[in-house]
C-alpha positions in Angstrom: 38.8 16.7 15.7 39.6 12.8 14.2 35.6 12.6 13.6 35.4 16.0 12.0 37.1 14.5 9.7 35.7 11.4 9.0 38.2 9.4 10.8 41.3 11.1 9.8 43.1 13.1 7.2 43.0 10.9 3.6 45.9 10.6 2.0 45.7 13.1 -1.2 43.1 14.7 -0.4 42.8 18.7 -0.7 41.0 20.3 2.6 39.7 23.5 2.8 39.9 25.7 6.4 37.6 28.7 6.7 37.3 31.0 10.0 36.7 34.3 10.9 40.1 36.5 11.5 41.7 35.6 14.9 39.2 32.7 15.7 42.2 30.3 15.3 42.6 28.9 12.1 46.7 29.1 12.0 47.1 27.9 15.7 44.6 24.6 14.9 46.8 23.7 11.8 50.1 24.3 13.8 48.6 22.0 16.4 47.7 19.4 13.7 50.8 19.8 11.8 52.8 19.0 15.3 50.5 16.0 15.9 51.3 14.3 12.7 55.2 15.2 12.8 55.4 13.5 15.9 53.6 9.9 14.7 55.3 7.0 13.2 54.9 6.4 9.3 52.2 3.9 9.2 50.9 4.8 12.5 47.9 6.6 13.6 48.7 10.3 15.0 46.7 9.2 17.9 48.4 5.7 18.8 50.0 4.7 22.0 53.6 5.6 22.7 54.3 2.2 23.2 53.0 1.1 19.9 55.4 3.7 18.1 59.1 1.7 17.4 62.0 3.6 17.4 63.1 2.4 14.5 60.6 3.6 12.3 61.3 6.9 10.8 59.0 9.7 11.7 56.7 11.5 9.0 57.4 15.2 8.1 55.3 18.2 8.0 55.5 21.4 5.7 54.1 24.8 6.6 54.0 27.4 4.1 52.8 30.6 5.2 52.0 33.0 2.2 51.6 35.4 4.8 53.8 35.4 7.7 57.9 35.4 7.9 59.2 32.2 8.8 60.5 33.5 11.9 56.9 34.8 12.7 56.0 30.9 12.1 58.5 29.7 14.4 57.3 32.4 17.2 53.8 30.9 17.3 55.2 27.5 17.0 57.6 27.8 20.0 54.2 29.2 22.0 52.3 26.5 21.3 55.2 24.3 22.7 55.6 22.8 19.0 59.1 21.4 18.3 60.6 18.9 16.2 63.1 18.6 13.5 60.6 17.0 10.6 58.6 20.0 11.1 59.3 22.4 7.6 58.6 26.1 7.6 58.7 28.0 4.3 57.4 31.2 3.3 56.5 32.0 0.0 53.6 33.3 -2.4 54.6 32.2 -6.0 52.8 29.3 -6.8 55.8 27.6 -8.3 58.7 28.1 -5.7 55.7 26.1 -3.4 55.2 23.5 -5.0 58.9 23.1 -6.1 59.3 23.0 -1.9 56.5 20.2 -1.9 58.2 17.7 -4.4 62.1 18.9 -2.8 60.7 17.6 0.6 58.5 14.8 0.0 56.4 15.6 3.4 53.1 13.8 4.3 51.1 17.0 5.3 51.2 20.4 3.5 49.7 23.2 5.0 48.7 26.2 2.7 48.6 29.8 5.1 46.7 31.3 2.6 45.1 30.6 -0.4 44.1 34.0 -1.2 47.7 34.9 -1.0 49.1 32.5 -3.2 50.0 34.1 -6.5 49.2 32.5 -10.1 46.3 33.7 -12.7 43.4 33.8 -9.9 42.4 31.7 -7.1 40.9 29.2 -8.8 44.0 27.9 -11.0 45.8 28.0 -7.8 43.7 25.0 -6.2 43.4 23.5 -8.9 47.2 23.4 -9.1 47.1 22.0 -5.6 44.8 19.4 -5.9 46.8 18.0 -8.9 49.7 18.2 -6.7 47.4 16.1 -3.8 46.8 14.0 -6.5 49.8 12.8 -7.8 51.9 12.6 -4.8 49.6 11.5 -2.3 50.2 14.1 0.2 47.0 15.7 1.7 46.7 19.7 1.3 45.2 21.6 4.2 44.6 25.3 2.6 43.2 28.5 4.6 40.4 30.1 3.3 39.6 33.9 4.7 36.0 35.0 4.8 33.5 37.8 3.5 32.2 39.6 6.1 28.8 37.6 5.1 30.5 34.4 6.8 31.6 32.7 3.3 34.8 31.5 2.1 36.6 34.3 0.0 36.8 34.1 -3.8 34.5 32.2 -6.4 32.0 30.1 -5.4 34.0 27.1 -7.5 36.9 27.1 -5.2 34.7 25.1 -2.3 33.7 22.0 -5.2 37.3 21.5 -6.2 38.5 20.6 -3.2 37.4 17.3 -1.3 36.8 18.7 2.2 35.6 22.1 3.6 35.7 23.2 7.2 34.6 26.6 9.1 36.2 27.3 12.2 34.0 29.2 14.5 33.5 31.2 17.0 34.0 34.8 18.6 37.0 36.5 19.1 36.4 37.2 22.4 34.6 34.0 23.5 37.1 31.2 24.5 34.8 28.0 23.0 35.7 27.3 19.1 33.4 24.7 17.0 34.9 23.1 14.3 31.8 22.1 11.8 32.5 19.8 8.3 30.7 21.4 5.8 31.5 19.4 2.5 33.5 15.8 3.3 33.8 13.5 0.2 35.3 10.8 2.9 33.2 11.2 5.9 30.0 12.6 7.5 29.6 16.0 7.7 27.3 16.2 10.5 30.2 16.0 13.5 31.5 18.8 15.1 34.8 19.0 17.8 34.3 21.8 20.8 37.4 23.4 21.2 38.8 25.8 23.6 41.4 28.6 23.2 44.0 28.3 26.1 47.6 29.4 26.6 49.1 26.1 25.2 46.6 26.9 21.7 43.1 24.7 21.0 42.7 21.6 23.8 39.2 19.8 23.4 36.5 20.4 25.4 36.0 17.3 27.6 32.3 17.9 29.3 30.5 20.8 26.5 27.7 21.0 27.8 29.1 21.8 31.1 31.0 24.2 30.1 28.6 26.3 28.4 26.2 26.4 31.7 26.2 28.9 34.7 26.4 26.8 37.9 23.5 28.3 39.6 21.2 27.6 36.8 21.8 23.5 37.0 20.5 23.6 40.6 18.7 26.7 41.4 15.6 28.3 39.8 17.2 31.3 37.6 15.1 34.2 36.4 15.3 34.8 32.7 17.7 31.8 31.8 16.0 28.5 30.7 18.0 25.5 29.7 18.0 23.7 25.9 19.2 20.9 24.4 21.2 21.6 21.2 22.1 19.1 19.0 25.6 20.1 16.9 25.7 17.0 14.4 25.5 13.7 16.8 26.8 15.6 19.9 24.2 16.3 22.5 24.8 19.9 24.0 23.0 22.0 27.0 22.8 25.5 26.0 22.1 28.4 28.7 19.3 30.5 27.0 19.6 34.3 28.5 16.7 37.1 28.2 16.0 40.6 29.5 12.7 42.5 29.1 12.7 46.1 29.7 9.7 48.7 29.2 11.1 50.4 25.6 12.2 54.1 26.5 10.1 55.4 23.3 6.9 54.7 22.4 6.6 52.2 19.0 7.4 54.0 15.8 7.4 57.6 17.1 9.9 59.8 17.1 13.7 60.2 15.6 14.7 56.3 15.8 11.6 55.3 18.2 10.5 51.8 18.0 10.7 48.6 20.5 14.9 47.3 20.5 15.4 43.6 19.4 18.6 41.9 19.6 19.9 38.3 19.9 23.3 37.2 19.8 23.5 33.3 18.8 19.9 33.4 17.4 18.5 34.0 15.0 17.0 38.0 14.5 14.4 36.8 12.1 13.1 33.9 14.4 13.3 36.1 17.3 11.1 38.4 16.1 8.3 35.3 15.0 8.7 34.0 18.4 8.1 37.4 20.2 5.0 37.9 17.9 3.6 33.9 18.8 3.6 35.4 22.3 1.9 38.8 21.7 -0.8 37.1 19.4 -0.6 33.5 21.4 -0.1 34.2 25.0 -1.3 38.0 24.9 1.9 39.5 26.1 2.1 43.2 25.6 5.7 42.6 24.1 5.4 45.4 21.6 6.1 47.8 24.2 9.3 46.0 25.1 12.7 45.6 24.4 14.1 42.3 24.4 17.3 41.3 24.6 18.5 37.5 24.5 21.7 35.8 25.0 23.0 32.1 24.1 25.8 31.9 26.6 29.1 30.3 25.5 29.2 32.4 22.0 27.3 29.3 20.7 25.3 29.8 17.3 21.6 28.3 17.8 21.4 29.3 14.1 23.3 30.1 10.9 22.4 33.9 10.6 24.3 33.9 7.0 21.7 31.8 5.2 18.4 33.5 3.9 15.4 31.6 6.0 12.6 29.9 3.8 9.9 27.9 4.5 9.9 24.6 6.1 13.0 25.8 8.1 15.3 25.2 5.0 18.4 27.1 4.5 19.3 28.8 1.4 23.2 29.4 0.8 23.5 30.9 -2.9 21.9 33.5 -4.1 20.3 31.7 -7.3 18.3 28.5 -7.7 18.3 26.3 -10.9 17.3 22.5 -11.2 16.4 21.6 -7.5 16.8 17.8 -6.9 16.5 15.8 -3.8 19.5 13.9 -3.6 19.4 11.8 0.0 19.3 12.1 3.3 22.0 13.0 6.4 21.6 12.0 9.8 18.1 14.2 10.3 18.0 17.2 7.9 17.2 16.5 4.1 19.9 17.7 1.6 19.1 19.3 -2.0 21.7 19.5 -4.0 21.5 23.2 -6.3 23.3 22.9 -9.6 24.4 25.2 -12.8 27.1 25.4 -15.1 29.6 26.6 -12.4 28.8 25.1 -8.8 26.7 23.2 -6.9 25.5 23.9 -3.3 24.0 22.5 -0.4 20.3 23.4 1.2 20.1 21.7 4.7 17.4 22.1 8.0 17.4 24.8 9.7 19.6 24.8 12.6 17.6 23.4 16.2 14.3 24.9 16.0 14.3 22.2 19.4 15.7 25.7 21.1 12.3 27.6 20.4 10.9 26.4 23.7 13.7 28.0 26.0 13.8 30.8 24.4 10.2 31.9 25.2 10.4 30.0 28.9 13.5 33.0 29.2 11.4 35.6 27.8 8.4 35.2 29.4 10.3 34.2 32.8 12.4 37.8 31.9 8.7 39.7 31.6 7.0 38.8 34.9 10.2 38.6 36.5 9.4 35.0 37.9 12.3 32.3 38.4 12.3 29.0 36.6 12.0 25.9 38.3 15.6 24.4 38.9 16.6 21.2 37.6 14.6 21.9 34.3 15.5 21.7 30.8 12.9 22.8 27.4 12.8 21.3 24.5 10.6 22.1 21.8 9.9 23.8 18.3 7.1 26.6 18.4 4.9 27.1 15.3 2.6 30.2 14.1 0.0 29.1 15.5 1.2 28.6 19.2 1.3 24.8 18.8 4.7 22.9 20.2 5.4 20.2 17.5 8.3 17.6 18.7 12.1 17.7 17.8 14.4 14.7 16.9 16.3 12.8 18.6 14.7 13.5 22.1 16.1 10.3 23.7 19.6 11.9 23.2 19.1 14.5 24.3 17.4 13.9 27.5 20.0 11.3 28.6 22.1 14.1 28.2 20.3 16.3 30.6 20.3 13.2 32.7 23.5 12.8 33.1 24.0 17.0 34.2 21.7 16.2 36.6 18.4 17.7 35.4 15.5 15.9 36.4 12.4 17.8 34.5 11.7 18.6 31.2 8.9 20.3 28.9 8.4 18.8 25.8 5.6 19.4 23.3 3.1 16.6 23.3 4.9 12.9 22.6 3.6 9.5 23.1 5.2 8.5 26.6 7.6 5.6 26.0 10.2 3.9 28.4 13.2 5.5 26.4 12.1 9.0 28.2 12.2 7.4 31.7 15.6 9.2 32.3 13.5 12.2 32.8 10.0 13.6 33.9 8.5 15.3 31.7 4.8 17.4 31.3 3.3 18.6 28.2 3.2 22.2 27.3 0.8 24.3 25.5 1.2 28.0 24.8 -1.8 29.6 25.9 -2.9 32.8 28.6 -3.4 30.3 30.7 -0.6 28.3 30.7 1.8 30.4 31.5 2.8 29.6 34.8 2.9 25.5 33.4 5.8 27.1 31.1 8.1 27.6 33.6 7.1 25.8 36.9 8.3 22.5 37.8 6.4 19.1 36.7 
């Protein structure tokens, strides 16, 4: 979580949590309001025990919910096994009696449970009145966002560029994994991400991700319809299990009261789904449009980000206007473009890991002849209109992390052979009728 954000929290600074309801947005923030309670001042949350003194008085922590009774706070609190007497719970909604609590108790950490539920003219005045607050003590402000059913943060667009930091807390209700992603950091990358897991005690870290998010008989055994990817979730290397399922469609296409093929993915994209099915119906002569197809990312891991509209070049749009476009730098692999008017400015950034496109057909085409894949074997890969396999970035990284799972193969699109990919053997594949079975046999 420390690298999410950008080394730590910065002393008044205004931070900006966003998550789906129930994903875990209150039980992270009790967790990290525990964890700085419990350091020394001038101490790093994270230091030894032996390094914090005794004599040196312990920071405190305030919690307003805007929401919840205090003794709903203290409930979850005494689940998650947090305790401690510079821990400060307050429940309130008037934007005055909070941050009357703020300068009464001088803490170093103020968590805001919710913004939306704060009360002053509108939402906007109300972080502004916050950040001031940041400002001129020096405490940082950690305030909850809710989210539209389309995946955005609740309320004006403006709300997101007055604070300093903006995370998004995801992940299904049901599925145990939680990512926490940096969208906006004025102190730090934003291209890290921490893999969390729900369990009793609240959020622990995921030690070994891409472990986790793999079935066992797929890392030694040849698997029908799953095919193994390398996802890269900011400069974390992660292997993906890539599920699909052909089945002849029970209605011929178009006809009849709701007739037409079925098409559904859950962690990819629907719109790149579809292109990929129709490379391999024009490309590789697969009678798909007769099928339904079905596919799977295991783990409830995104492979894309299905609330963006997808333009070309594999750029994501996230507003629903466009004025004075303006290349502005580079992060880490995917160029940035800065959008700007009068009121906001937002971010464009590269389509999420088009390097998946590979396993995803090796599953579906693996699905449709009902033929296993060969064990051991990881795809990597982006597939273009006109069949061809263009390479992905960072491959080095991502094959020593396959490595180190024990994979020994991989198919890659064509690459100049160099002794960083010794970790793995690896064969070049074209998508073709005739190379079908090179898709999914061993090297």
């Amino acid at each position: 979580v420390t690298s999410v954000f950008g080394g730590g929290v910065v002393p008044g600074s205004l931070l900006l949590l966003g998550g789906d309801p129930g994903v875990g947005k209150s039980t992270l923030l009790m967790q990290l309001t525990s964890l700085i309670s419990s350091s020394r001042a001038g101490m790093h949350p994270e230091a030894p025990p032996e390094d914090k003194q005794a004599d040196e008085p312990k920071v405190k922590a305030l919690y307003i919910s805007a929401e919840e009774s205090v003794e709903q706070i203290a409930n979850r609190a005494a689940r998650l096994g947090v305790t401690g007497d510079d821990i400060y719970l307050y429940s309130a909604t008037r934007m005055q009696d909070i941050l009357e609590a703020i300068a009464r108790t001088q803490p170093a950490l103020v968590i805001i449970d919710s913004i939306q539920t704060v009360y002053l003219e509108d939402v906007r005045e109300c972080a502004t009145a916050f950040l001031h607050a940041a400002k001129r003590s020096g405490v940082p402000i950690v305030m909850v966002g809710h989210v539209t059913k389309q995946g955005d943060i609740a309320g004006p667009r403006v709300l997101e560029h007055i604070v300093d930091v903006v995370l998004y807390l995801e992940g299904e209700g049901m599925q145990g994994h939680r990512i926490l992603r940096g969208i906006k950091n004025r102190y730090g990358p934003t291209d890290e991400v921490a893999v969390l897991e729900m369990v009793g005690a609240g959020l622990a870290p995921v030690q070994n991700p891409s472990a986790a998010f793999l079935t066992p008989q797929v890392k030694g055994e040849a698997a029908v319809s799953a095919a193994v990817t390398v996802s890269m979730e900011g400069s974390r290397p992660l292997l993906l299990e890539v599920q699909a399922l052909c089945s002849e469609a029970t209605q011929a296409p178009g006809g009849g009261k709701g007739g037409g093929v079925r098409r559904y993915g859950t962690g990819v994209q629907l719109t790149r789904l579809h292109l990929l099915l129709a490379v391999l119906t024009k490309r590789m002569r697969l009678p798909l449009y007769r099928q339904d197809v079905f596919v799977n990312v295991t783990g409830g891991i995104q492979l894309t980000v299905d609330r963006c509209v997808d333009v070309t070049g594999g750029i994501q749009l996230t507003v629903d206007r466009c004025v004075d476009v303006k290349v502005c730098g580079k992060a880490g692999d995917g160029m940035r473009i800065w959008i700007s008017d009068e009121m906001a400015e937002v971010v464009w950034e590269l389509a999420p890991e088009p390097a998946t496109d590979l396993a995803v057909v090796a599953a579906v085409v693996s699905s449709f002849f009902d033929v296993p894949i060969g064990p051991n074997l990881v795809f990597l890969g982006e597939v273009g209109l006109g069949g061809e396999l263009r390479s992905v970035p960072q491959i080095e990284r991502r094959l020593t992390e396959a490595a180190k799972l024990g994979f020994k193969r991989a198919k890659l699109p064509f690459i100049a052979t160099t002794s960083s990919l010794d970790c793995l053997k690896h064969a070049e594949v074209r998508l073709h009728p005739s190379g079908i079975g090179a898709v999914m046999k061993p090297n």
